[in-house]
C-alpha positions as a LaTeX table, in Angstrom:
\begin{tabular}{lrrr}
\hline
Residue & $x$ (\AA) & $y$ (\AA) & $z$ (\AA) \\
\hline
Unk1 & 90.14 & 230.81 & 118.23 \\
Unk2 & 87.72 & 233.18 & 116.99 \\
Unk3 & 87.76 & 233.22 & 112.62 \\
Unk4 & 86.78 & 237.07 & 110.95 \\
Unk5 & 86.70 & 238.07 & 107.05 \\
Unk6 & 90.07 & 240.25 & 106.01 \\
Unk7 & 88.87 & 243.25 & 105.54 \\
Unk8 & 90.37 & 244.26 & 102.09 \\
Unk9 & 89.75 & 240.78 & 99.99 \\
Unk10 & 87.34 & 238.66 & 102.54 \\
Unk11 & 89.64 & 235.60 & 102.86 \\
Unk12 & 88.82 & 233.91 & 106.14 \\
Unk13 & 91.82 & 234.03 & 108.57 \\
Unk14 & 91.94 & 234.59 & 112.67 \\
Unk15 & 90.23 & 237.42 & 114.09 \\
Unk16 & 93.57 & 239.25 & 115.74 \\
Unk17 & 94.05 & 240.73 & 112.78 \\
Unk18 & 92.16 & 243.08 & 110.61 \\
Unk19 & 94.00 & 241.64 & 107.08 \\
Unk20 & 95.07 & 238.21 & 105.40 \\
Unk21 & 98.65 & 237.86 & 105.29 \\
Unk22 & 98.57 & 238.48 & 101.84 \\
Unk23 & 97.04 & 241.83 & 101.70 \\
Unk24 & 99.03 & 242.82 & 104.91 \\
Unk25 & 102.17 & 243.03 & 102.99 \\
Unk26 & 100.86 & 244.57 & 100.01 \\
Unk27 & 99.48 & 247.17 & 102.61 \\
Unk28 & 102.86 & 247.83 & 103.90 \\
Unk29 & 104.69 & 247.57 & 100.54 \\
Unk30 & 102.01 & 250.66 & 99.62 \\
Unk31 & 103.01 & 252.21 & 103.11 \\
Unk32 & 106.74 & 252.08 & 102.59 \\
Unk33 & 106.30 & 253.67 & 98.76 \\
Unk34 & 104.40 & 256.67 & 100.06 \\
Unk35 & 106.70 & 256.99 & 102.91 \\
Unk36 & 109.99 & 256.96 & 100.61 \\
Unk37 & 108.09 & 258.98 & 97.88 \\
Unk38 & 107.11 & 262.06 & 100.88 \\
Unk39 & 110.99 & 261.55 & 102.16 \\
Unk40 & 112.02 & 261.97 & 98.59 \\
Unk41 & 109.59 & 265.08 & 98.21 \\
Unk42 & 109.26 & 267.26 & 101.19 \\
Unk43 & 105.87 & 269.51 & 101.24 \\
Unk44 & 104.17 & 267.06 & 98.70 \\
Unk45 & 100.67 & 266.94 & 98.90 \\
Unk46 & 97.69 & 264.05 & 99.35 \\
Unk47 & 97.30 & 265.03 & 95.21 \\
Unk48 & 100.66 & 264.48 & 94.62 \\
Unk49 & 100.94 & 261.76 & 96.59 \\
Unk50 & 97.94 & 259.93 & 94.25 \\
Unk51 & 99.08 & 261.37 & 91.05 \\
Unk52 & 102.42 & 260.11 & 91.14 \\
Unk53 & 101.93 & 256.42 & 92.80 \\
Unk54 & 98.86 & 255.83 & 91.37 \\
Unk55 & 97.35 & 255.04 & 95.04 \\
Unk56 & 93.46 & 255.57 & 95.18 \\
Unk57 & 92.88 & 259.05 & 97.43 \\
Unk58 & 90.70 & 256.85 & 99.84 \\
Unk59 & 93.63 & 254.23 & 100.47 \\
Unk60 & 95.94 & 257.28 & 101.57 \\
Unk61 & 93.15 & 258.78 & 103.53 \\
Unk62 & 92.70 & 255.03 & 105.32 \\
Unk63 & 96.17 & 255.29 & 106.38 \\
Unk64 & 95.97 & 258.75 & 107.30 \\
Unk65 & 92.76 & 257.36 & 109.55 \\
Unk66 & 94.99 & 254.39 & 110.70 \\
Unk67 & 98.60 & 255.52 & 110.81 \\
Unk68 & 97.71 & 259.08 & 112.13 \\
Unk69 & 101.60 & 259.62 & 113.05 \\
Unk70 & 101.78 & 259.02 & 109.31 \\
Unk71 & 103.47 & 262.11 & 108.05 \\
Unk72 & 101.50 & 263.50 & 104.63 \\
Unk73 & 103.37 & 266.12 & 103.19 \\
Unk74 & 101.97 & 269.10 & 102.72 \\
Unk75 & 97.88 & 267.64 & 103.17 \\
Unk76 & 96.50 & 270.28 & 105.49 \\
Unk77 & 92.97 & 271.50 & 106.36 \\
Unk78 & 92.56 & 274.85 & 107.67 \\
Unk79 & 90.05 & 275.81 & 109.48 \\
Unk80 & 87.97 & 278.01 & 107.27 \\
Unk81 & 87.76 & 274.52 & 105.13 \\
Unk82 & 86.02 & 272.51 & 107.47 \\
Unk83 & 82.39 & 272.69 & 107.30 \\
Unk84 & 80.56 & 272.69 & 110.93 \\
\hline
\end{tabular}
């Protein structure tokens, strides 16, 4: 069995996995607090999102990145935002 670092704290565990057990479930406690909070608030945005949980902008963005069925309120981009 191949041994990696978990990728939030560093704690040595086997390589299937990207985190510890330990930070896995804190991950998904986060997960199901946004997901309850944008149920509970239709049309909220990533802001919102932050302001109200207290959950860093780049954590949501990760699980935007990693959970991309991951619905995010109303966190759009249009297309005269993005920069070429």
């Amino acid at each position: 069995m191949d041994l990696s670092n978990c990728k939030s704290c560093g704690r040595l565990m086997l390589q299937s996995k990207k985190y510890c057990e330990k930070c896995q479930n804190e991950k998904d406690e986060v997960y199901r607090s946004v997901r309850t909070f944008l149920s509970n608030h239709p049309g909220s945005t990533l802001l919102d999102v932050h302001r109200e949980l207290g959950i860093a902008i780049s954590e949501l963005l990760e699980y935007v990145r990693e959970f991309s069925a991951m619905p995010m309120g109303g966190y759009q981009t249009k297309q005269s935002d993005r920069k070429a």
